[in-house]
DOMIGU-340101 format. One record per residue (C-alpha): chain; residue in one letter; residue number from 0; x, y, z. Coordinates in steps of 0.1 Angstrom, whole numbers, plus 5000, padded with zeros to 4 digits. Layout:
BEGIN
   mol   type   seq     c1     c2     c3
     A      A   NUM      X      Y      Z
...
//
This chain:
BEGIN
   mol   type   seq     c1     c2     c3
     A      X     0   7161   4904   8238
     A      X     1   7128   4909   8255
     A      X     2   7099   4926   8245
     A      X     3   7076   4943   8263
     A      X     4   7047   4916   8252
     A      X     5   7064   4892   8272
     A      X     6   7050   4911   8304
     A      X     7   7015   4900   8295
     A      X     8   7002   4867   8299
     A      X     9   6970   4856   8283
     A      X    10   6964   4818   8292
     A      X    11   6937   4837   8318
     A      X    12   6933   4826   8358
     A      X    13   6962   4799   8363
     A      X    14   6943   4787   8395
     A      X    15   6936   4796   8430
     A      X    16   6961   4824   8438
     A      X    17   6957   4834   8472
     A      X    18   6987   4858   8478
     A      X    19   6997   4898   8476
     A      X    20   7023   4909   8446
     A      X    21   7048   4931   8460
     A      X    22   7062   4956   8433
     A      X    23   7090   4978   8445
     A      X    24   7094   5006   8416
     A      X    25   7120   5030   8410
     A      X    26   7115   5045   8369
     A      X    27   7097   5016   8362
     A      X    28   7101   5002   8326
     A      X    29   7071   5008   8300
     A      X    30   7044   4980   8301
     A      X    31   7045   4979   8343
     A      X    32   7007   4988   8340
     A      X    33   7000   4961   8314
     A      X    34   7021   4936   8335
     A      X    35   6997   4945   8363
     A      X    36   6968   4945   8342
     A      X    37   6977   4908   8334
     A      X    38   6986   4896   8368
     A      X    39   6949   4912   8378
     A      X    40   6932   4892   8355
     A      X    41   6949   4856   8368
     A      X    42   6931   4864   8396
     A      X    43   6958   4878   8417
     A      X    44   6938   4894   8448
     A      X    45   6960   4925   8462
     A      X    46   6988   4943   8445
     A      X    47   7011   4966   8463
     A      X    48   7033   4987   8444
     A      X    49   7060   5013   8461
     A      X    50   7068   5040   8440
     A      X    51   7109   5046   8458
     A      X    52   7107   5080   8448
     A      X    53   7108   5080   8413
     A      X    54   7111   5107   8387
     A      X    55   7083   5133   8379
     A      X    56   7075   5120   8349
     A      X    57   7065   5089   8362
     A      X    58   7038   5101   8381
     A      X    59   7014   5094   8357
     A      X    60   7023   5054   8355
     A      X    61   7019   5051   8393
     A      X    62   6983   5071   8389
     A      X    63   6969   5047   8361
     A      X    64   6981   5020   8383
     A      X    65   6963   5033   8416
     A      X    66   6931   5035   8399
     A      X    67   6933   4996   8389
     A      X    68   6909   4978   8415
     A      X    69   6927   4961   8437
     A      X    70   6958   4980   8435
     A      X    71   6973   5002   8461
     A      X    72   7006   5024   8455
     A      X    73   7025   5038   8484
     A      X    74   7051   5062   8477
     A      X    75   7085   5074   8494
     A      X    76   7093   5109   8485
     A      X    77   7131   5100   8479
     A      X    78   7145   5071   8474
     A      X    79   7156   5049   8505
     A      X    80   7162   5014   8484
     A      X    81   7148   4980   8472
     A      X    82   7149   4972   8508
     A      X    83   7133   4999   8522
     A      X    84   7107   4995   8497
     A      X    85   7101   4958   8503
     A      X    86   7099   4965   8545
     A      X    87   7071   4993   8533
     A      X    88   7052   4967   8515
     A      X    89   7056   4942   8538
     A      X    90   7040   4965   8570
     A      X    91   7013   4976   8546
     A      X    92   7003   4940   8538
     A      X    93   7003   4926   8578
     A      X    94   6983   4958   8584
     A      X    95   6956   4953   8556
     A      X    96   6955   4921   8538
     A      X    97   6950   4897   8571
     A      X    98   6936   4869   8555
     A      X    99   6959   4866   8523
     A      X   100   6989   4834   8526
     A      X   101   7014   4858   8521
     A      X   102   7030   4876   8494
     A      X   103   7054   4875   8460
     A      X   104   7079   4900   8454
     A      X   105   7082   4906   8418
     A      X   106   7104   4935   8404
     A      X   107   7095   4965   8376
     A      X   108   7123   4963   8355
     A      X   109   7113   4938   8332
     A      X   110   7129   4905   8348
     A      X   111   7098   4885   8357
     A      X   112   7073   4873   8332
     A      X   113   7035   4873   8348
     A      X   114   7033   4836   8341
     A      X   115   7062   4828   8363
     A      X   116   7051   4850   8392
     A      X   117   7014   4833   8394
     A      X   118   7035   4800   8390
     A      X   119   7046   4815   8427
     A      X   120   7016   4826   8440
     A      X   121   6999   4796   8430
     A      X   122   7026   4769   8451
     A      X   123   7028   4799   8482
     A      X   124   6999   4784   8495
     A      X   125   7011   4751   8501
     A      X   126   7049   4765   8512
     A      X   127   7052   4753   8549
     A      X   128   7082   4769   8561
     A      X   129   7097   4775   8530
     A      X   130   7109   4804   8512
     A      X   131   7099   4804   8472
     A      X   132   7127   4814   8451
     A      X   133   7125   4821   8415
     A      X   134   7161   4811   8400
     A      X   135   7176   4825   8361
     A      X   136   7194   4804   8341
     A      X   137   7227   4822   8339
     A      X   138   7243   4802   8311
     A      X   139   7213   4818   8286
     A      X   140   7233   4839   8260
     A      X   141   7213   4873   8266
     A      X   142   7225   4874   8304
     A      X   143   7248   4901   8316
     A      X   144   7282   4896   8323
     A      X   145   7277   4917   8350
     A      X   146   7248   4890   8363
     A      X   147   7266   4861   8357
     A      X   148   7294   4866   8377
     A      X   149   7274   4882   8409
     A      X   150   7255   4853   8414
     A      X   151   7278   4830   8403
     A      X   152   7302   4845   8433
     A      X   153   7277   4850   8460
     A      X   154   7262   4819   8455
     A      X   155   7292   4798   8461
     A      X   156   7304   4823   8490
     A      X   157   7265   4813   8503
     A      X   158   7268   4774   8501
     A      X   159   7303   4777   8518
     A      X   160   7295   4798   8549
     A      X   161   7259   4791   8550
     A      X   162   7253   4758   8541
     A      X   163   7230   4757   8513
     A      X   164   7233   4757   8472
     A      X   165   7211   4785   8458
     A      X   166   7219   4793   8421
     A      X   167   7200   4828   8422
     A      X   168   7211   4844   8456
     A      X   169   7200   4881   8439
     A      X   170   7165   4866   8425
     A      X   171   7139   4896   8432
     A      X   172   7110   4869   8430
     A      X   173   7105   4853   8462
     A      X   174   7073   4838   8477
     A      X   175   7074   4844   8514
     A      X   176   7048   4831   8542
     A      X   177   7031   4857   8559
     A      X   178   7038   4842   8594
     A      X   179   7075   4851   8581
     A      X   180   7067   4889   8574
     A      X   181   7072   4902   8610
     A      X   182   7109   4898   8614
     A      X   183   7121   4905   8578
     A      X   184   7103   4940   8583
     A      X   185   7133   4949   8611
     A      X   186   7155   4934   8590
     A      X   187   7188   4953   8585
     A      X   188   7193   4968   8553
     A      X   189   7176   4994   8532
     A      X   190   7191   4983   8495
     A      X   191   7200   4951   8471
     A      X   192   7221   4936   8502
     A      X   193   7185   4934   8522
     A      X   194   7177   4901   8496
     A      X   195   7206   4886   8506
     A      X   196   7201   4897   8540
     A      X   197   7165   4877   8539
     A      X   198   7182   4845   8525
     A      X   199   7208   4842   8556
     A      X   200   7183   4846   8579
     A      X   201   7160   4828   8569
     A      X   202   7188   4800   8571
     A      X   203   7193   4808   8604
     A      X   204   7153   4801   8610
     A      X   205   7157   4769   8593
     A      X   206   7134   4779   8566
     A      X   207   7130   4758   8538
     A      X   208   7140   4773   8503
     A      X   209   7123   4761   8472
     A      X   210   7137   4766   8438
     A      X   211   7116   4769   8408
     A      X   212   7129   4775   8374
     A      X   213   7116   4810   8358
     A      X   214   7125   4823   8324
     A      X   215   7158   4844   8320
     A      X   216   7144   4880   8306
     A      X   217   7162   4910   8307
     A      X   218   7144   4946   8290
     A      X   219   7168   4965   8269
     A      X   220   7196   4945   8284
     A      X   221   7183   4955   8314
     A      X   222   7186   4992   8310
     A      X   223   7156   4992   8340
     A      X   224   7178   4978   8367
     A      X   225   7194   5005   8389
     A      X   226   7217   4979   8407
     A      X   227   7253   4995   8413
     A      X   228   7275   4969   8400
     A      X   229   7304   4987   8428
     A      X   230   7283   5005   8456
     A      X   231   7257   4972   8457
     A      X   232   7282   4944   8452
     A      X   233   7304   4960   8480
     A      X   234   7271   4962   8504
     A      X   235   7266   4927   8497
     A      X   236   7298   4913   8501
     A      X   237   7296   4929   8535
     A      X   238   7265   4912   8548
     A      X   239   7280   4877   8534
     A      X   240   7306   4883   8558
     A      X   241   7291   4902   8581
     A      X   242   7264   4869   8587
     A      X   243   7298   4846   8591
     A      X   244   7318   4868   8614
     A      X   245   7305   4862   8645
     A      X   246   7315   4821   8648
     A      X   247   7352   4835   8644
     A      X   248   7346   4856   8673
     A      X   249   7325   4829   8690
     A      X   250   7360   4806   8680
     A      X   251   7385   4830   8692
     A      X   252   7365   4830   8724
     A      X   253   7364   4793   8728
     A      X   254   7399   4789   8721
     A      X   255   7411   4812   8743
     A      X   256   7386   4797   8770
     A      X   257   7402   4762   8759
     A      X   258   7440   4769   8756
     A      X   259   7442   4791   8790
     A      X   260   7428   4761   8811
     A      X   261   7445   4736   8788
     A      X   262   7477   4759   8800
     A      X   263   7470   4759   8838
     A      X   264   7462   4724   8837
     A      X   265   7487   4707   8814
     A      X   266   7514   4730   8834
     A      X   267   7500   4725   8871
     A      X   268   7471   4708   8873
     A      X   269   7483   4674   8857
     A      X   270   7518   4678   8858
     A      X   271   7526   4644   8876
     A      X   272   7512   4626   8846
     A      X   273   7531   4610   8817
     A      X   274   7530   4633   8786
     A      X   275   7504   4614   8771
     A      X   276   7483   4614   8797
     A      X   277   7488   4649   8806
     A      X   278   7477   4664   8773
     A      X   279   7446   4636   8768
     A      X   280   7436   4648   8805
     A      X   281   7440   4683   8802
     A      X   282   7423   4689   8768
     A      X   283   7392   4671   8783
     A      X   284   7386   4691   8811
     A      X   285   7393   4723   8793
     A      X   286   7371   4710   8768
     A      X   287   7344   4699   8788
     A      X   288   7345   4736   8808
     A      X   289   7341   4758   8777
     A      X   290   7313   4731   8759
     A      X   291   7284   4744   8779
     A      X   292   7292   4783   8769
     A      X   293   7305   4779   8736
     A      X   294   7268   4759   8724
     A      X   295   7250   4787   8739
     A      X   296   7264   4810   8715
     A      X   297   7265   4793   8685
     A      X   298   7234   4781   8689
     A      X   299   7218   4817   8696
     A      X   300   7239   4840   8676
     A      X   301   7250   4822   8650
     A      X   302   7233   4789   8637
     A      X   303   7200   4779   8641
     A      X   304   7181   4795   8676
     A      X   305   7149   4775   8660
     A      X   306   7162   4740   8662
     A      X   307   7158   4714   8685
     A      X   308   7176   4723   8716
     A      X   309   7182   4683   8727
     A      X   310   7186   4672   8694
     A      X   311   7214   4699   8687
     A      X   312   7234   4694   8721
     A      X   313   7237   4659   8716
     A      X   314   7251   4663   8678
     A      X   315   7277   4692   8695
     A      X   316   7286   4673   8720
     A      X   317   7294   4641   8696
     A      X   318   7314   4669   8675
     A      X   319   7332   4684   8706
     A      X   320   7341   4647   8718
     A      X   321   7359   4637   8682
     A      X   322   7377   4673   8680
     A      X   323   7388   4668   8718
     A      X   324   7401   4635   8710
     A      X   325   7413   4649   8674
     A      X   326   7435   4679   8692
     A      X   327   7450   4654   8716
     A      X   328   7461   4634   8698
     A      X   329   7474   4659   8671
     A      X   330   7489   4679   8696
     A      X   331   7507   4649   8712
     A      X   332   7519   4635   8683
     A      X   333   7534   4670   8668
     A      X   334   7550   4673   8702
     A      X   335   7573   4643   8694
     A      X   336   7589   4654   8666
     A      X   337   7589   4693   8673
     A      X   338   7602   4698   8704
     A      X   339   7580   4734   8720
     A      X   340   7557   4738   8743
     A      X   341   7525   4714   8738
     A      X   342   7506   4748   8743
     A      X   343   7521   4765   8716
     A      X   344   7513   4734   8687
     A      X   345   7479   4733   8704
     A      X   346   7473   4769   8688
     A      X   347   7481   4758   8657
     A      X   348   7464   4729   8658
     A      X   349   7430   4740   8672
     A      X   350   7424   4767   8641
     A      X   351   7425   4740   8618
     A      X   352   7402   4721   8635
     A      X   353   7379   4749   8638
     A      X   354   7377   4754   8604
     A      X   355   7366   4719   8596
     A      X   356   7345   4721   8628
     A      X   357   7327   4749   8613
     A      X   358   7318   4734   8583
     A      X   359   7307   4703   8602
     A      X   360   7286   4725   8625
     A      X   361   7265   4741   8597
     A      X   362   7258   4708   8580
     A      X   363   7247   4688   8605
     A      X   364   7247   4700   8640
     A      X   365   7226   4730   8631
     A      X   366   7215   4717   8598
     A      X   367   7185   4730   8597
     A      X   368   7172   4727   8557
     A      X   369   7190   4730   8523
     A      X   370   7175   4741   8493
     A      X   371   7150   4718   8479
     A      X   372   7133   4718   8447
     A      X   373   7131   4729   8414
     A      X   374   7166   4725   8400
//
């Protein structure tokens, strides 16, 4: 178990820190003000501290902390959520801390050890495009069940839709670039799901994430957290899915695009041909008509609307050219032994290739970066 001395570092300033500390608080633990003391005194230059509406008789914890130099506390009357509190923080700091790198989000409930978050604040500076995650050991014996599996689920849901292996998708310390504020402020969601939220956008942006190993506290068995193992898993299952679900739609829309010409063409178009011949000439038009539309969108909406635009098209359209070639022939050769339409088999046999063509997508048509780092 961890003890509250664990907050407080003494090893003094660990070098040039050049970031604010972000510190959403909802009933924070005892020691918060001694945690903040400490970070202080390593020479952290800004903390901002949102009190997310908590109880009465915290009021005089958030008071002793305004009064710390350099400290500021803004304060929501009710409580709106981690997320909310973190988009407060975030607009507070582009408005008044200009010339700081950026900032480290750091939680109250007892998780983060001052050491580990100056370790952050320290390597923030140097973070070009790249997202600082602080990652738990989840196999430590004093970690929640509860903990264990939430991460270990959302971060293999992560790696398979989005492409990248983060062991801590639900770490709450994160170094972030403050050129990268802007957008997570209109970021969509006001609780836990906003972290996760942060992580599949910033995967869209082809943002960098670097993982560095922090120590694995939890305070009373972390008593301080107020994450909803039901109501807040359930909100972030939904925005896991909710980042993948428009390449289905983008699919469905290609494929409907693809098999109605393939139809018109294999049926009318190129009916003179041989039946080889016929399918192989038909799926390449059809192919070649939807190509130019179906990039656009995956590319916008979906992917990466950062990456090279030349680069990208050129890796699509070497995908495009080996699924074309791959659903021909597929098709063709089902069609001798299963005598139906070749439209119908081509149904069948496009959505498995779209599967596999997402995956392929992801990981190197719109690669963008993996995590990197640390572990």
């Amino acid at each position: 178990m961890m003890h509250l001395s664990d907050l407080i570092y003494d090893g003094g300033n660990l070098g040039n820190i050049h970031c604010a500390v972000v510190i959403p608080a909802l009933n924070p633990i005892p020691g918060v003000v001694d945690m903040i003391r400490s970070l202080l005194q390593c020479g952290i230059p800004r903390i901002i501290v949102v009190n997310d509406g908590s109880d009465a008789s915290f009021q005089d914890t958030f008071e002793r902390i305004a009064q710390l130099e350099r400290c500021v506390v803004l304060t929501h009357d009710v409580n709106q959520g981690k997320g909310r509190a973190l988009k407060t923080a975030f607009r507070y700091f582009m408005d008044h801390c200009p010339d700081l790198d950026g900032v480290v989000t750091a939680d109250a409930d007892g998780q983060h050890s001052v050491e580990d978050i100056c370790t952050i604040g320290r390597r923030l500076s140097s973070a070009k495009g790249s997202i600082l995650l602080g990652v738990r050991n989840f196999r430590n014996e004093n970690v929640p069940l509860r903990s264990h599996l939430g991460n270990s689920v959302t971060g293999w849901l992560f790696r398979l839709l989005y492409g990248s292996r983060i062991h801590d998708t639900q770490t709450g310390l994160r170094g972030i670039p403050a050129k990268e504020l802007a957008w997570m402020a209109d970021l969509k969601g006001e609780r836990f799901e906003y972290e996760l939220n942060m992580l599949i956008q910033a995967r869209r942006c082809q943002l960098d994430f670097t993982l560095i190993p922090i120590k694995t506290m939890y305070f009373d068995h972390n008593a301080g957290s107020h994450y909803s193992t039901v109501k807040d898993s359930t909100r972030i299952l939904r925005i896991l899915l909710a980042g993948f679900v428009h390449f289905p739609a983008s699919a469905v829309g290609l494929l409907i695009m693809d098999w109605f010409c393939f139809f018109l063409l294999n049926r009318f178009a190129f009916a003179g041909f041989a039946p080889a011949g016929r399918i192989f000439a038909s799926t390449a038009v059809a192919r070649g008509i939807s190509f130019l539309f179906n990039f656009a969108v995956n590319k916008k909406r979906i992917f990466s609307p950062r990456g090279n635009r030349t680069d990208e098209a050129a890796r699509y359209y070497i995908v495009c050219f080996f699924q074309m070639m791959a659903s021909a022939g597929l098709v063709y050769t089902v069609s001798l032994f299963w005598q139906v339409d070749a439209s119908v088999i081509k149904i069948i046999v496009d959505f498995i290739l779209y599967v596999i063509s997402y995956q392929v997508q992801l990981r190197w048509v719109f690669r963008g970066s993996d995590a990197v780092g640390g572990l």
